[in-house]
NUROFI-20008 format. One record per residue (C-alpha): chain; residue in one letter; x, y, z. Coordinates in pm, 1 decimal. Example, Ala and Ser with C-alpha at 12.3 -4.5 7.8 and 13.67 -1.06 7.14 Angstrom:
site c A; r a; east 1230.0; north -450.0; up 780.0 .
site c A; r s; east 1367.0; north -106.0; up 714.0 .
***
This chain:
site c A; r x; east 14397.0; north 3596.7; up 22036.8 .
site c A; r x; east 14622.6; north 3825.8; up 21846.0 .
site c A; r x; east 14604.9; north 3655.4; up 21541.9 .
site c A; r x; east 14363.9; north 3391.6; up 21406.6 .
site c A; r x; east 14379.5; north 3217.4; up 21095.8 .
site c A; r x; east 14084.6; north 3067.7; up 20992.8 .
site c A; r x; east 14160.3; north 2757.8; up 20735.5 .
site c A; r x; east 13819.3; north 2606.6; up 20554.7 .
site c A; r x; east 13640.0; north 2606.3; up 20229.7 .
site c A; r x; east 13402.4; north 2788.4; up 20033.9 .
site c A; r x; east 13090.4; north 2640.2; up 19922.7 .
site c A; r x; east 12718.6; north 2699.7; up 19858.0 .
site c A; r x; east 12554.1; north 2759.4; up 20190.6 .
site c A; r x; east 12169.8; north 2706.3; up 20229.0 .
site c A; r x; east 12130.6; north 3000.1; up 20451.2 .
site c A; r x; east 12469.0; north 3213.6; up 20432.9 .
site c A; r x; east 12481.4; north 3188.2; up 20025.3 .
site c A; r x; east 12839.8; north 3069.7; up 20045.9 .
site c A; r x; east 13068.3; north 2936.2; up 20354.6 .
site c A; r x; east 13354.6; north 3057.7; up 20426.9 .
site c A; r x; east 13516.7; north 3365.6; up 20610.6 .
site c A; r x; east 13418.1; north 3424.2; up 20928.6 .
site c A; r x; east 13145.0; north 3170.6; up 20933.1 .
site c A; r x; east 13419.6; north 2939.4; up 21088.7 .
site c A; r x; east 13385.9; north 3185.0; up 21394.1 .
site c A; r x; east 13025.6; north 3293.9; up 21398.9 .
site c A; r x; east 12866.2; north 3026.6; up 21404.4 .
site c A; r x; east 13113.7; north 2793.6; up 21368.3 .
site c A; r x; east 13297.0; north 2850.9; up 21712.1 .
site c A; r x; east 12998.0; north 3067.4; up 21882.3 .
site c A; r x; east 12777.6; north 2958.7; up 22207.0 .
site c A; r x; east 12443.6; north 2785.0; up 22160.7 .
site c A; r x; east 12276.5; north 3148.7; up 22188.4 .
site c A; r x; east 12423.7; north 3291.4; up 21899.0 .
site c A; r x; east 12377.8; north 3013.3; up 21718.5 .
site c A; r x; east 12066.6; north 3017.4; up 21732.1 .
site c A; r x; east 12046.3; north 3364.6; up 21636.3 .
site c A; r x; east 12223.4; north 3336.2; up 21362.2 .
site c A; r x; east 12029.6; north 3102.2; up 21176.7 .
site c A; r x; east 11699.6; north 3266.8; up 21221.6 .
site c A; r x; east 11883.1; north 3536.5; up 20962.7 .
site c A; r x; east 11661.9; north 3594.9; up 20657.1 .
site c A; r x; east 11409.7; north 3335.4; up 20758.1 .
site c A; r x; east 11138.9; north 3532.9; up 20821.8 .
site c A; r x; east 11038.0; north 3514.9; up 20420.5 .
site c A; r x; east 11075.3; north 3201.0; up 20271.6 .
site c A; r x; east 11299.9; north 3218.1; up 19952.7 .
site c A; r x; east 11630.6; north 3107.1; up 19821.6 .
site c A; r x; east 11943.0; north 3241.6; up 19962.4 .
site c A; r x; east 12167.1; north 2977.5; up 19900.4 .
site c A; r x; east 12404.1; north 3157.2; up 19600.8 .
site c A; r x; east 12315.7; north 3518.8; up 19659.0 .
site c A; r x; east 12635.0; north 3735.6; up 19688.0 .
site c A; r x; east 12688.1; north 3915.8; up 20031.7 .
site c A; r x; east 12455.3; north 4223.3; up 19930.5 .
site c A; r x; east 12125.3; north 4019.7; up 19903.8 .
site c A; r x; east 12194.4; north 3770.3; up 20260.7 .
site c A; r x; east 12090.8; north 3897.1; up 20570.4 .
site c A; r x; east 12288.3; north 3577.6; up 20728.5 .
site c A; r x; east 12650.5; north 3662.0; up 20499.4 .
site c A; r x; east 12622.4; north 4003.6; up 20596.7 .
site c A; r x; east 12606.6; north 3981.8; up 21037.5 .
site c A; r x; east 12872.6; north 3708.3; up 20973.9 .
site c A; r x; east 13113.5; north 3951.2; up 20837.2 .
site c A; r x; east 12944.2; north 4237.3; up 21072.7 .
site c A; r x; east 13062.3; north 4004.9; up 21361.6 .
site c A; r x; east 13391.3; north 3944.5; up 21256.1 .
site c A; r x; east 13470.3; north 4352.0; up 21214.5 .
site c A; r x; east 13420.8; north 4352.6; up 21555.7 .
site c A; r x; east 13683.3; north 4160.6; up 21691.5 .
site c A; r x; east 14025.2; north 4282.5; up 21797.9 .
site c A; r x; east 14359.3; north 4165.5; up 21656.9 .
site c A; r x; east 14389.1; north 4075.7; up 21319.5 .
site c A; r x; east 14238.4; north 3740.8; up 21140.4 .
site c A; r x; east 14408.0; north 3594.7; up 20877.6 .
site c A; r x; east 14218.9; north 3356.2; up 20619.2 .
site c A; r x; east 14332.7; north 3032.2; up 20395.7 .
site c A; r x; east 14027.1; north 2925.6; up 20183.0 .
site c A; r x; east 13957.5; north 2663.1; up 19895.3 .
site c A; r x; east 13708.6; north 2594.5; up 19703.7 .
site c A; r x; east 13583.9; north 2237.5; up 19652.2 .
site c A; r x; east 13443.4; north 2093.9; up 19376.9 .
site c A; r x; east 13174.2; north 1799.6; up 19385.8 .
site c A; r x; east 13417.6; north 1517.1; up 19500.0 .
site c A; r x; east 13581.1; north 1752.4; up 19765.2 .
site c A; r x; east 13873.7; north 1827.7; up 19589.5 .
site c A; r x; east 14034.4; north 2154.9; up 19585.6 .
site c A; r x; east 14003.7; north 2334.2; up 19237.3 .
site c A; r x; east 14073.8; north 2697.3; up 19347.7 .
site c A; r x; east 14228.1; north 2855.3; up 19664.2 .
site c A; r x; east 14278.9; north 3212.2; up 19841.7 .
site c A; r x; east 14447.7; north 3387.6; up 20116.1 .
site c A; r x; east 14432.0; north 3668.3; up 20320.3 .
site c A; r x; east 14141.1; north 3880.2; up 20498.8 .
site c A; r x; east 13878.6; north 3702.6; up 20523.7 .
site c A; r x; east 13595.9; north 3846.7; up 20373.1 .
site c A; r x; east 13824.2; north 3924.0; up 20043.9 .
site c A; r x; east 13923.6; north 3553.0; up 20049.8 .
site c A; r x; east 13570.3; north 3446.5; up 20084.7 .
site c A; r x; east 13394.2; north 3672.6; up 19810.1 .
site c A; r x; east 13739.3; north 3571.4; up 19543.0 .
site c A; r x; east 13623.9; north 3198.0; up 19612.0 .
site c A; r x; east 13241.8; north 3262.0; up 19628.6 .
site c A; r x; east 13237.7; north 3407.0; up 19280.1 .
site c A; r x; east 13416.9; north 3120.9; up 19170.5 .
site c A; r x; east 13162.6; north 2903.7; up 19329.0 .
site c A; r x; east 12836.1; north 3044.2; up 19156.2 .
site c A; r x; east 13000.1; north 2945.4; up 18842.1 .
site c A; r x; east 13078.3; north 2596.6; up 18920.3 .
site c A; r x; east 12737.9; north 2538.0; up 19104.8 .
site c A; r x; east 12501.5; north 2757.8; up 19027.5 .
site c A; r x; east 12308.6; north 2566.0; up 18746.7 .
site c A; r x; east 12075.1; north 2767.8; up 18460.0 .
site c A; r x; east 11711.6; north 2675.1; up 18412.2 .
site c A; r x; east 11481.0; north 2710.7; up 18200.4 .
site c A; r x; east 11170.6; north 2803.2; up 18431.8 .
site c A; r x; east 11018.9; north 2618.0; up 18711.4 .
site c A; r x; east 10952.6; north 2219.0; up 18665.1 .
site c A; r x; east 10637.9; north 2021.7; up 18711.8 .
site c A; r x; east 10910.3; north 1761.8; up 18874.3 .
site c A; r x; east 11215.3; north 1810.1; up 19030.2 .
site c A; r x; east 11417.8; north 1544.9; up 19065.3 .
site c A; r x; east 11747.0; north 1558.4; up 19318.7 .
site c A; r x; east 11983.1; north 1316.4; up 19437.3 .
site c A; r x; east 12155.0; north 1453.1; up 19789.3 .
site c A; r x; east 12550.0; north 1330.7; up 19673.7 .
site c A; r x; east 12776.3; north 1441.3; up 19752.0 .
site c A; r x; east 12600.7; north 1517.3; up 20104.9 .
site c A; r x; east 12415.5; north 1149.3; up 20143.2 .
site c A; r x; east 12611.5; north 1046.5; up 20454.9 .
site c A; r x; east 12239.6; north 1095.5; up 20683.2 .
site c A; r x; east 11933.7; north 1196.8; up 20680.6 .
site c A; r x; east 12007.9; north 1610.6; up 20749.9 .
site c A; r x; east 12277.7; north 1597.7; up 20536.6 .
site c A; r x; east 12097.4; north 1421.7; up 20232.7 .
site c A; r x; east 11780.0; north 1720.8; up 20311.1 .
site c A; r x; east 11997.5; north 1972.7; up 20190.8 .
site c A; r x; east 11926.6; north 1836.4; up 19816.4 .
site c A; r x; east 11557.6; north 1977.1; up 19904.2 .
site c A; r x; east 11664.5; north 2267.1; up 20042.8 .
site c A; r x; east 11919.7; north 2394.0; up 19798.5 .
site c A; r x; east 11720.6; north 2262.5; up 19463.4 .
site c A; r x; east 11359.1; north 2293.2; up 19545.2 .
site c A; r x; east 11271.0; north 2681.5; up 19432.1 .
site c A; r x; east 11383.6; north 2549.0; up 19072.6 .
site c A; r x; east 11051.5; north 2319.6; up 19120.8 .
site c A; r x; east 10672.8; north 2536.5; up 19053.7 .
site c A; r x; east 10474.5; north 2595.2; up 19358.2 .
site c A; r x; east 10224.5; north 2323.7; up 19394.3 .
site c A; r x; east 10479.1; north 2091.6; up 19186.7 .
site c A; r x; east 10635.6; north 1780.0; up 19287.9 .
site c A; r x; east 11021.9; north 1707.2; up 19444.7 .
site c A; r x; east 11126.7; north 1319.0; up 19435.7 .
site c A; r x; east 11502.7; north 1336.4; up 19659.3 .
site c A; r x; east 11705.6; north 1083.0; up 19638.4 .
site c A; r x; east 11866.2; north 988.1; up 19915.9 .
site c A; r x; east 12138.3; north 766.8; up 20018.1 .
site c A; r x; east 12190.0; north 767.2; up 20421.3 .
site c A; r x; east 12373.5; north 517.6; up 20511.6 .
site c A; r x; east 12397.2; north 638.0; up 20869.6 .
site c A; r x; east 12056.9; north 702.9; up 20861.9 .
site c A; r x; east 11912.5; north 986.6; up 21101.3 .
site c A; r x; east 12236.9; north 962.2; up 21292.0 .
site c A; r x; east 12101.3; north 997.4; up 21564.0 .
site c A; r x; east 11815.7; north 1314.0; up 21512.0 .
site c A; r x; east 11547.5; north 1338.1; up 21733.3 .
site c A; r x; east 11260.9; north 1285.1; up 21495.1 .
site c A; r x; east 10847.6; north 1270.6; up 21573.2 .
site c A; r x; east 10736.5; north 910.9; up 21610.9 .
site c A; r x; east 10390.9; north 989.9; up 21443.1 .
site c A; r x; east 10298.2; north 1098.4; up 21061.4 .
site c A; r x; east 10017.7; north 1367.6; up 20949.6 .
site c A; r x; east 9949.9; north 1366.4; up 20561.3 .
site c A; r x; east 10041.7; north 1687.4; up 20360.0 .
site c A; r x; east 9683.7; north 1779.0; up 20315.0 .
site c A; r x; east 9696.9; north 1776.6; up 20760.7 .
site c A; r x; east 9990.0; north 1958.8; up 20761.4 .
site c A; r x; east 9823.3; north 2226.0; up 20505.9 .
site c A; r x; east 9548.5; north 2272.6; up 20694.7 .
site c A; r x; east 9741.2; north 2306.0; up 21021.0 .
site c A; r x; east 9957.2; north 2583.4; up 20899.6 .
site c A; r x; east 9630.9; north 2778.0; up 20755.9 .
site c A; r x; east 9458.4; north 2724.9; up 21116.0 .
site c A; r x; east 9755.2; north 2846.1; up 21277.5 .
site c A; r x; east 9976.8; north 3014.7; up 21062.3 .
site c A; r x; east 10379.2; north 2887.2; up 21063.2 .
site c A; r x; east 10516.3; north 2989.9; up 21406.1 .
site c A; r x; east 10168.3; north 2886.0; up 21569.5 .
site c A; r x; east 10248.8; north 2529.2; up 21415.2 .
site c A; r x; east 10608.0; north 2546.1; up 21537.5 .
site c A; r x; east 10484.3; north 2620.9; up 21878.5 .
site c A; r x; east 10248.4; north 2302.9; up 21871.3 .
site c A; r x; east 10574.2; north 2094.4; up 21739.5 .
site c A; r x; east 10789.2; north 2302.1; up 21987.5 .
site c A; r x; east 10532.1; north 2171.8; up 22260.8 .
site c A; r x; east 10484.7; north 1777.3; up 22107.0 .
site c A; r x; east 10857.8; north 1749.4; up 22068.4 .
site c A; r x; east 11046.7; north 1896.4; up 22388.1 .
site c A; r x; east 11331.9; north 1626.6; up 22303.2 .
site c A; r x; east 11373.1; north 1770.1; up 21991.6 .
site c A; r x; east 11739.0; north 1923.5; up 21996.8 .
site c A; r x; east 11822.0; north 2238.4; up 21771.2 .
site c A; r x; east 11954.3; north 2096.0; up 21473.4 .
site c A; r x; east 11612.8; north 1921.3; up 21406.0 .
site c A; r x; east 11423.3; north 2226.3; up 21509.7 .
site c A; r x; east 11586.5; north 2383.2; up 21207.1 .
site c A; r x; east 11488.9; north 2092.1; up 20995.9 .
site c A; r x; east 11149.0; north 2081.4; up 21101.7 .
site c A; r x; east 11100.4; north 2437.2; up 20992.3 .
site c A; r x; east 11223.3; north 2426.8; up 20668.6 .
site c A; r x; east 11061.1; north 2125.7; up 20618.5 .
site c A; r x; east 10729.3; north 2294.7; up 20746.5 .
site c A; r x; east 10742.6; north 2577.5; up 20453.4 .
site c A; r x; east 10849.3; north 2276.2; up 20192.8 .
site c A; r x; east 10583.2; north 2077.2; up 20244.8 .
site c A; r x; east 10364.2; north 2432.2; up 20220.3 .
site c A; r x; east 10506.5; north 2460.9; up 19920.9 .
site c A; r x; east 10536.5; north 2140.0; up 19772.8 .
site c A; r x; east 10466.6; north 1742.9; up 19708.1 .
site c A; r x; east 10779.1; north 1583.7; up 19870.5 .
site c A; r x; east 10859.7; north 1207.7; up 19817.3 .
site c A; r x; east 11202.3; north 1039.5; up 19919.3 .
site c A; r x; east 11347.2; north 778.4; up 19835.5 .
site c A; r x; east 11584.0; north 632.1; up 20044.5 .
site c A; r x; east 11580.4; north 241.6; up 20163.5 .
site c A; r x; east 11790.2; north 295.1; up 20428.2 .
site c A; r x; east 11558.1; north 565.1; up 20585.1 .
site c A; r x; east 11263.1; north 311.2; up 20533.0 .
site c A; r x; east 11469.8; north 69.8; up 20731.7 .
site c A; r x; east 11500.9; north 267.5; up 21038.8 .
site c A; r x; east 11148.2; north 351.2; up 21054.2 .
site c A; r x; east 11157.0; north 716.5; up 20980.8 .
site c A; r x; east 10864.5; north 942.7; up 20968.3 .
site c A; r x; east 10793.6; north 1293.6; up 20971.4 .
site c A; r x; east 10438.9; north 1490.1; up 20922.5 .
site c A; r x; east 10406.0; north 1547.5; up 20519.4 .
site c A; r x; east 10684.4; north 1383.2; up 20345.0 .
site c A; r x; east 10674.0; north 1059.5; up 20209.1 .
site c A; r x; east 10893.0; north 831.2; up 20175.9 .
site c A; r x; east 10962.4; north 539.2; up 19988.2 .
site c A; r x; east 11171.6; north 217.8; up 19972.9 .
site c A; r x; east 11077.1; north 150.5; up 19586.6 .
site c A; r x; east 11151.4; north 339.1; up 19254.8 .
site c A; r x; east 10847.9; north 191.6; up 19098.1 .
site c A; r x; east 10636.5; north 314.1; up 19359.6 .
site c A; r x; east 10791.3; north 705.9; up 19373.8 .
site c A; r x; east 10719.4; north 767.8; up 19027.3 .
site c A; r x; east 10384.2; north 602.0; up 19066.9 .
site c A; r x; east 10313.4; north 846.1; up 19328.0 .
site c A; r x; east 10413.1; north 1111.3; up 19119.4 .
site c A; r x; east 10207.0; north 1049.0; up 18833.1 .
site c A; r x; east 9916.3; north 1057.4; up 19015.1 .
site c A; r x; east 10039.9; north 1397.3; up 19178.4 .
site c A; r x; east 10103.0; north 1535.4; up 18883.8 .
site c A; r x; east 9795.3; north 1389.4; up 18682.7 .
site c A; r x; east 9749.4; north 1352.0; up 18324.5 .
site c A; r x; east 9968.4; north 1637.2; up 18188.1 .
site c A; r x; east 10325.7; north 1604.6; up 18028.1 .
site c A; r x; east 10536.4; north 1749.9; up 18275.3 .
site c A; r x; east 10849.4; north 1931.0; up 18260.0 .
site c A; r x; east 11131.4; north 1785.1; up 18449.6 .
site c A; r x; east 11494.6; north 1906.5; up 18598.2 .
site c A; r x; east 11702.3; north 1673.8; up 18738.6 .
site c A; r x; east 11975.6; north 1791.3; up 19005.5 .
site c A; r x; east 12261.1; north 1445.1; up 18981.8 .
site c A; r x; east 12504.2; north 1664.6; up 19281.9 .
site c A; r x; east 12182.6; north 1838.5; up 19472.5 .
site c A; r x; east 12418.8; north 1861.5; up 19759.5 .
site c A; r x; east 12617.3; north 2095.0; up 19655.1 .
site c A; r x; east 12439.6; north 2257.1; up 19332.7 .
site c A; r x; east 12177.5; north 2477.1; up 19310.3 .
site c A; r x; east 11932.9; north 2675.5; up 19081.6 .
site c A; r x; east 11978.5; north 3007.5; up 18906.8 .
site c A; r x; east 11718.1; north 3139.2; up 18660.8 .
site c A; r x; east 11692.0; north 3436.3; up 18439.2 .
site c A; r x; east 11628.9; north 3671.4; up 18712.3 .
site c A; r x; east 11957.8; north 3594.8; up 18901.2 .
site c A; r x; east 12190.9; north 3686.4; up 18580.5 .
***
C-alpha cells in the first residue's frame, strides 16, 4: 500500500517492552516464519524486558528496524489504556514517535516501585484472566520482582480455561524439572518437549519456554478452580483449587522465616521497577 494507518494501543509488552507502532505489522500481520523469529528476540538471557524503553529491547528495536524498511508512508493512531481498557491518553502520527509519546506515559501508570525482591510474590492475572495464556502473563510480567529461589502464588481466573492450548497430559515435579534442565541444559530440554509434544502448536511452545526458565527460577503455585476443573497439568507448576491449601504450600516452601511479600492486584498489565531502573 501507499499509505497504512495502523490504529491500536500502547501497553506493557512481555517481550517488546511496550506495544504499539509497528508491532501491528511485524508481528502482528507477518507470516508464521517471522513470527517466529521475532519472538526469539532477546530470549537468549533470561531477564525482564517488559518496560524497558526502545534502547535496552532487542525485540522493540527490529520492530521499528522492519517498519523503516517499507515503502510508502505509515501513518499511526495510538491510545493508551489503562487497567479497565479505557483510553486515558492518545497520539498520532509516525509511528515510532506515537509509540515512544504513549510508552513513556505507560511506565508511569504501570511500572510499579519496589522495595527489593520478595520472599512471596503474590499476582492476580486481571485484567488478562480470560484463559489460561492470557492469565500466565501475571507470571511473566511480575515474577523478577520475586528473589530467586522465592515463591510466586498467581491468581488466576480463566473462565475459558486453556481455550483450547495444546498442553502435556503428564506432570514432572519442580525438583524433575531442575534436574532435567541441569542434565541437559534449556534448549536440550526443549528439544525433549519439542520431541514428546509434536502437537504442540507455537503459541504453547512459547509458553512452555518461559515457563521452563520460571520454574528454574522459582516455586510456582496457581490458583485457579477453573483450571483444576479442566484437568490441567504442566511439568513444575502447581496448581490448586483451594486458598487454604496455596498458602499452606507456601509456608512450607518458604519455611519458618517471616517473609516479605508484594502483591501485584492488575499483574496483567503492571509490572516491577526497582531502584536500578530509575
Amino acid at each position: 500500500a501507499d499509505l497504512r494507518v495502523l490504529v491500536g494501543s500502547v501497553s506493557a509488552h512481555l517481550q517488546a517492552g511496550f506495544a504499539g507502532g509497528y508491532k501491528l505489522l511485524f508481528p502482528g500481520m507477518s507470516s508464521l516464519e517471522t513470527i517466529k523469529k521475532l519472538h526469539l528476540r532477546g530470549t537468549s538471557e533470561f531477564r525482564r524486558l517488559i518496560g524497558l524503553p526502545a534502547e535496552a529491547n532487542p525485540m522493540r528495536q527490529e520492530i521499528d528496524r522492519l517498519g523503516r524498511l517499507l515503502d510508502g508512508e505509515t501513518f499511526a493512531v495510538q491510545l493508551l489504556l489503562d487497567e479497565r481498557g479505557r483510553a486515558v491518553a492518545a497520539s498520532a502520527g509516525e509511528p515510532v514517535a506515537a509509540q515512544r509519546a504513549l510508552a513513556g506515559q505507560g511506565v508511569r501508570r504501570f511500572g510499579c516501585p519496589v522495595p527489593g525482591e520478595a520472599d512471596l510474590l503474590v499476582a492476580n492475572s486481571f485484567p488478562l484472566e480470560h484463559d489460561l495464556w492470557q492469565g500466565f502473563k501475571c507470571i511473566a510480567n511480575t515474577l523478577f520482582a520475586a528473589r530467586p529461589g522465592g515463591v510466586i502464588v498467581a491468581m488466576i481466573k480463566a473462565d475459558r480455561g486453556s481455550n483450547g492450548m495444546k498442553l502435556p497430559k503428564w506432570t514432572l515435579s519442580r525438583a524433575a524439572i531442575r534436574w532435567l534442565l541441569r542434565l541437559t541444559g534449556r534448549q536440550g530440554l526443549l528439544s525433549i518437549f519439542a520431541r514428546l509434544l509434536p502437537q504442540v502448536n507455537d503459541e504453547a511452545k512459547f509458553f512452555v519456554r518461559f515457563c521452563l526458565n520460571t520454574i528454574r527460577r522459582n516455586d510456582v503455585l496457581i490458583y485457579s478452580p477453573s483450571l483444576s476443573a479442566e484437568g490441567i497439568r504442566f511439568p513444575g507448576l502447581e496448581l490448586y483449587d483451594s486458598l487454604p491449601a496455596v498458602w499452606a504450600r507456601a509456608g512450607e516452601l518458604l519455611g519458618k522465616r517471616t517473609p516479605n511479600v508484594t502483591v501485584f492486584s492488575h499483574g496483567g498489565v503492571c509490572y516491577p521497577v526497582t531502584s536500578d531502573d530509575c
